[in-house]
C-alpha positions in Angstrom: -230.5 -106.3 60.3 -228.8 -109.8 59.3 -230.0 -110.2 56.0 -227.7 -113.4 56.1 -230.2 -115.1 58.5 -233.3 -115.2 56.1 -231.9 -114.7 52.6 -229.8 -117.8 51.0 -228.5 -118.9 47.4 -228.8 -122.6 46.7 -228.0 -123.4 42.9 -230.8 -126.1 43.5 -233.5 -123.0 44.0 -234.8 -120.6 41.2 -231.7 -121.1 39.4 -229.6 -120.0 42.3 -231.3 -116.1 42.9 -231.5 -115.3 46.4 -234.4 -116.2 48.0 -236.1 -116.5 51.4 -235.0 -119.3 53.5 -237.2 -122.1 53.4 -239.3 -120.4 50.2 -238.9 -120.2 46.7 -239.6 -116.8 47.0 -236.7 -114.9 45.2 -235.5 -111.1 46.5 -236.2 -109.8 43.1 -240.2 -111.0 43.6 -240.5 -109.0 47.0 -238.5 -106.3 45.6 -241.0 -106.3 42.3 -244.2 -106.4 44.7 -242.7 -103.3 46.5 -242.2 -101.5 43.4 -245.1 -102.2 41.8 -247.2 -100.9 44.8 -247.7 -103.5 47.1 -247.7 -102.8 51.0 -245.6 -105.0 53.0 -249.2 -105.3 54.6 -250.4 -106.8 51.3 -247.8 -109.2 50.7 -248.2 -110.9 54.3 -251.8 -111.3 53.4 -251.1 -113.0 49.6 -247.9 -114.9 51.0 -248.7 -115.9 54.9 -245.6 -118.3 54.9 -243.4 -115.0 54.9 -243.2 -112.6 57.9 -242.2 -108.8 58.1 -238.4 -109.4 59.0 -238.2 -111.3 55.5 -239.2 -108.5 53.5 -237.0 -106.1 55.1 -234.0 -108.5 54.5 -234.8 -108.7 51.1 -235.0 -104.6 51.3 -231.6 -104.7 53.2 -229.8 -107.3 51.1 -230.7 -105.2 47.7 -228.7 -102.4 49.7 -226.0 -104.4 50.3 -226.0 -105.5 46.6 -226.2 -101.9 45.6 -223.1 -100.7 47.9 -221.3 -102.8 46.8 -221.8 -102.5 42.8 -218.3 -100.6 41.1 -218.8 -99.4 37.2 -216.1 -99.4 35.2 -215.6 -96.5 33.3 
């Protein structure tokens, strides 16, 4: 998946987190809703703007972000 295609950063937009396309929904609020519980299922119902293929980007951009994380040491 092309996370590119439904995840964007616009400084004008929750302070410039990544967020859905179109939405003000940030990554980091799917991502929270995910790990508090919430089915992908669940989140359609409470957010009907958003579709399946947005979550998983958000899924696939926080893997992206995570491969690509270096500690110094």
């Amino acid at each position: 998946m092309d996370y590119k295609e439904y995840i964007e950063i616009n400084p004008q937009v929750r302070f410039g987190k990544p967020c859905i396309k179109g939405t003000r929904i940030s990554v980091g609020d799917v991502l929270g809703w995910l790990a508090s519980g919430m089915t992908i299922e669940e989140i359609l119902s409470d957010f009907p703007q958003l579709n399946r293929d947005q979550i998983l980007a958000c899924l696939a951009y926080s893997a992206d972000r995570e491969r690509k994380t270096t500690i110094a040491i």
